[in-house]
N, C-alpha and C positions, 0 to 999 in steps of 0.2 A: 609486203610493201613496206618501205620505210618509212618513219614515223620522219613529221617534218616539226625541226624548231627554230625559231628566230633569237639571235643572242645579241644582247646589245651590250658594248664596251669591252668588244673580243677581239681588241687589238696589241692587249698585254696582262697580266695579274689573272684574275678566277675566270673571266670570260673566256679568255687565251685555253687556259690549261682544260677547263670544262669543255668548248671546242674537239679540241684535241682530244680528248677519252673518250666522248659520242661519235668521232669518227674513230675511232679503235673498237667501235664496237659491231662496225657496219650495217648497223641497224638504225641511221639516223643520216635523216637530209639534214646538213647544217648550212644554215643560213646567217654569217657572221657581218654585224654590223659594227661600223667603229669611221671615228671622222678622221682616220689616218687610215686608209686604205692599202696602204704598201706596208703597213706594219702588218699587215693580216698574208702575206705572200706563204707563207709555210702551210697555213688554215687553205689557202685554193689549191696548192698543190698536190693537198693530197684529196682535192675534194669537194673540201665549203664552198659554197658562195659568198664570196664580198658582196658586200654593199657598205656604200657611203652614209653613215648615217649620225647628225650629229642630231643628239635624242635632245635639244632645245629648240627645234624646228618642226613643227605640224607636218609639214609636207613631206619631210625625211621619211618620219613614220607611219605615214599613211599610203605613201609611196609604195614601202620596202612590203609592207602590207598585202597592197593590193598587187601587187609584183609574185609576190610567193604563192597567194591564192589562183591568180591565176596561171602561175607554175603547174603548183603540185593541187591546186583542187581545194587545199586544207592546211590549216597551222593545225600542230597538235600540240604547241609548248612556245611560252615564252620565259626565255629568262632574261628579268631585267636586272642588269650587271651593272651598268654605265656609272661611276659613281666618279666625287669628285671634292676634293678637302683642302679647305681654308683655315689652319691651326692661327689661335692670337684670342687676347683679351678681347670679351665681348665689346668695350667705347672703344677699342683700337683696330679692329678690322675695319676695314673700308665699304660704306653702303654698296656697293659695285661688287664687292666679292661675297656678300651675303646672299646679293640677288643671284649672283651666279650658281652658288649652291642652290639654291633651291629652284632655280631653272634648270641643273642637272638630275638632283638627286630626289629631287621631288616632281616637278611637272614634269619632268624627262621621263619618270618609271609611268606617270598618269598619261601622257602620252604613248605611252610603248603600250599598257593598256588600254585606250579608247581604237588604237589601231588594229589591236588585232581580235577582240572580244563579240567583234557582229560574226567574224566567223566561226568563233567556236562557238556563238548561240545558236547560228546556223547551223551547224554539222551536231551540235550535243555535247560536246565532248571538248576537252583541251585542261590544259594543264598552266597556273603560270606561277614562276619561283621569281621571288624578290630578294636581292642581295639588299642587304637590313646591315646590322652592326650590333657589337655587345651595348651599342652606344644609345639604341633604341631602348636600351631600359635603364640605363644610367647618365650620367653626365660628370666630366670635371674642369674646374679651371683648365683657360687657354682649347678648352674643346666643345664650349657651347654652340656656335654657332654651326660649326659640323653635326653636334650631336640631335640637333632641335631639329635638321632635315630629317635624321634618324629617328626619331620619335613620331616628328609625322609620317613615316612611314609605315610606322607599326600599326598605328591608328588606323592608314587606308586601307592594309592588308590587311585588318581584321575585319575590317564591317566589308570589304570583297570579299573576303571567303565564304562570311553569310550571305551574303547577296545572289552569289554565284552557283553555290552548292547545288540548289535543284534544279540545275541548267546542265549536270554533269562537269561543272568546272573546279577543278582542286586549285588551292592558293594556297600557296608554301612560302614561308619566310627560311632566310640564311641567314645564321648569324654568327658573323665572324668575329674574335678580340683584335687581338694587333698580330697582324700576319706580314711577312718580309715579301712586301710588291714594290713595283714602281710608283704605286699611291704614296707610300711614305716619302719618297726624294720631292713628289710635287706638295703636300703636303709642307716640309720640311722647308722646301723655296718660297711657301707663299707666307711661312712663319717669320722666317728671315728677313723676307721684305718688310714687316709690317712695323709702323712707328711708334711703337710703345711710350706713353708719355712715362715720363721719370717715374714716379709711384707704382708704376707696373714692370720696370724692368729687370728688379731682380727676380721677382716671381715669375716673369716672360722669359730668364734665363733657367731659372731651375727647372719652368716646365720643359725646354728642351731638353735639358740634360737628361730630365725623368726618360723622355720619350724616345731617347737616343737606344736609353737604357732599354725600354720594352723592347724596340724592333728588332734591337741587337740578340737579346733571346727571342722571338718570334720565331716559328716555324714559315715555312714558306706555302706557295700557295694548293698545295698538291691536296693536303687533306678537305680542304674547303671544296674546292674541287670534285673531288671524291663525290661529297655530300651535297653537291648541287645535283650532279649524274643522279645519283639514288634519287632524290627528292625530281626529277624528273622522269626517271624509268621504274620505280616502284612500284607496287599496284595499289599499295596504300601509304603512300608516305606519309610520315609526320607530318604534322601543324608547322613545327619551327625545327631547324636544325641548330645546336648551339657547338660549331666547330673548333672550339679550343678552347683552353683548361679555364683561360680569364674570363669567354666570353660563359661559362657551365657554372663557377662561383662568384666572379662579383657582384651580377646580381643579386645572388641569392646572401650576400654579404649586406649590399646595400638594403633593402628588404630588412635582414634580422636587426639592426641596429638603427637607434635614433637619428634624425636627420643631422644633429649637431655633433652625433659623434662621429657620421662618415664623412662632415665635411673635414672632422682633425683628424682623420684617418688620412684625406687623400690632402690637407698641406701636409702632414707629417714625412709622408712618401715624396713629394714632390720637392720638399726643400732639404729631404738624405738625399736623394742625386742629385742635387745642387751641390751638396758639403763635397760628397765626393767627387764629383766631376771638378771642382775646384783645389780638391785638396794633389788630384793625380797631375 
């Protein structure tokens, strides 16, 4: 019998590609959510089920929930994918787009969890992977307000894994560094918009240029991927996945060094892609 899992934001980037490998493996009911429905046409075709779900709405989630349970009887996995990035100066982001992050990327994964956790208290058993960030353990200019959804999620994942544990339930964190998705362009659009007062915008320029710089070496979304599959079909998977080279040493960079030497570590970095990006 097929194992059944619910993805949420598996309408392009880790959700998409994770999708796609669980049904490569033909051992997995997928149940793909995403508030662009038609971008998931590849994912039905060969299989998933769509659903509509935009992870800022209770009723999406509780929906797709009780939808799937009385499907297949049982969730055996959730992976919460859905994420969502607002790059810019902490006084220059807009109150509206901070709320919004932390309606996606925070009560959007605490709803994908309150939805589907009575059934696997029920049944014993289940599985849930949190798409995290290398961001959850670090932070730098022009990426605070992204990075603090991140933090709190590492927070929730931790005290759910204890919580859950003698209920049969595994909770796995991902953590990605900077990987080449369609995150980065929306990302990128919401940096551009945003009105940097004078005193921040050359610093507001060079963090792009930096960030240009990362994505452009960034690997794409296939190993992340990879490591969500495992961290969902393993029979003991790890705690945390740390899926690329940045996200396996920076922390452990920020950790060995004093707080005031990583903050001239990371302007030192951010205003060479600045010189350069100006000088080319």
């Amino acid at each position: 019998m097929n194992k059944v899992v619910l993805i949420t934001g598996a309408s392009s980037g880790f959700g998409k590609a994770a999708a796609h490998r669980l049904l490569d493996t033909g051992q997995w009911t997928v149940y793909a959510g995403a508030r662009r429905v038609e971008k998931m046409d590849d994912l039905a075709a060969r299989g998933a089920r769509t659903l509509r779900i935009d992870v800022t709405r209770d009723e999406d989630l509780q929906s797709a929930a009780a939808a799937i349970t009385e499907a297949e009887g049982r969730i055996d996995a959730l992976l919460a994918n859905a994420g969502y990035g607002s790059y810019g100066m902490i006084e220059a982001v807009p109150m509206e787009e901070i709320r919004y992050q932390y309606e996606v990327n925070v009560f959007g994964v605490a709803r994908s969890i309150k939805a589907v956790l009575p059934q696997m208290r029920r049944q014993g058993s289940g599985r849930i992977v949190i798409t995290q960030s290398l961001l959850s353990n670090i932070s730098t200019l022009g990426l605070g307000w992204y990075a603090s959804t991140k933090h709190a999620l590492r927070g929730m994942s931790t005290a759910l894994r204890q919580e859950v544990r003698h209920l049969g339930i595994d909770v796995v964190s991902i953590e990605p560094g900077g990987v080449d998705t369609d995150f980065g362009e929306v990302a990128f659009g919401k940096l551009n918009s945003v009105s940097h007062p004078e005193d921040y915008r050359r610093l507001a320029d060079d963090f792009h240029a930096y960030m240009v710089d990362v994505y452009r070496k960034s690997p794409g979304p296939d190993g992340t991927a990879a490591a969500m599959v495992e961290a969902l079909t393993a029979r003991k998977p790890k705690l945390v996945y740390r899926t690329t080279m940045d996200a396996k040493f920076m922390p452990l960079v920020a950790s060995r060094v004093p707080d005031f030497a990583y903050d001239r570590i990371v302007l030192a970095e951010i205003r060479k892609a600045g010189k350069k990006a100006a000088a080319s």
